[in-house]
C-alpha positions in Angstrom: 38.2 62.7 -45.2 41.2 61.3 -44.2 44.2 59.9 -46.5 47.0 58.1 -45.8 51.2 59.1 -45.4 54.0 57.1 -46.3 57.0 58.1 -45.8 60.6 56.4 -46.2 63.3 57.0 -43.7 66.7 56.0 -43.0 66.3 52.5 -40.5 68.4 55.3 -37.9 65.6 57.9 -38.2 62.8 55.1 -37.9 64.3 53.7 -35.1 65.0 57.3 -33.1 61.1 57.9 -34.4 59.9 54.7 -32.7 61.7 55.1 -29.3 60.3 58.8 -28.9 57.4 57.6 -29.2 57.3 54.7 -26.8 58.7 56.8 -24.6 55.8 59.6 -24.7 53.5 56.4 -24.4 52.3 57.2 -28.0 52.1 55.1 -31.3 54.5 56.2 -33.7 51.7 58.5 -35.9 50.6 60.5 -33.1 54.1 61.2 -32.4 54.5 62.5 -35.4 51.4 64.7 -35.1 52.0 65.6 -31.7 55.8 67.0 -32.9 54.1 68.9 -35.7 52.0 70.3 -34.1 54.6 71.4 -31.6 56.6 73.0 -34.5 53.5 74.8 -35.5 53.4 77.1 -32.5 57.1 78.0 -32.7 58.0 81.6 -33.3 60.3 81.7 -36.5 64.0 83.2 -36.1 62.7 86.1 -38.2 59.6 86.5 -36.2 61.9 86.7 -32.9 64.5 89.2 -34.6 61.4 91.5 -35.3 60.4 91.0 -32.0 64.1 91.5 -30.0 64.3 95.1 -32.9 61.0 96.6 -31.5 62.1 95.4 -28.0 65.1 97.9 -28.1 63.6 100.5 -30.1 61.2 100.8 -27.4 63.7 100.4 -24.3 65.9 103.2 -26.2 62.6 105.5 -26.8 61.9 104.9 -23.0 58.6 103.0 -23.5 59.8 100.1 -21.0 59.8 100.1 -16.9 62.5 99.1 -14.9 61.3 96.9 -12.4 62.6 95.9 -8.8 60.8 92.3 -9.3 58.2 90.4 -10.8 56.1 91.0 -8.4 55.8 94.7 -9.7 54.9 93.3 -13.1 51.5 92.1 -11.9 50.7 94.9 -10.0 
């Protein structure tokens, strides 16, 4: 089932909204989607503080390689 969103913006906003969109060749809406979807698959700043701490606790326990290029990643 579907429902419908209004929303009120600044005439700015609506404007900025409107010209992103036309310029992605989209209608305003699936703009809209399109960016919140986007935001969806963002890592958080917590998330990536996490991440960066395990990152050096393993460097400084001598879990990562040093490697001479990326070649030597995939291999």
């Amino acid at each position: 089932m579907r429902s419908i969103l209004s929303i009120s913006l600044p005439e700015a906003q609506k404007k900025d909204i409107e010209k992103r969109a036309k310029k992605a060749n989209q209608t305003t809406s699936s703009y809209i989607i399109r960016v919140m979807n986007l935001e969806k698959s963002l890592i958080s700043e917590e998330e990536l503080v996490k991440m960066a701490a395990q990152a050096e606790k393993d460097y400084k326990s001598g879990k990562t390689k040093k490697l001479a290029s990326l070649k030597d990643l995939i291999s």
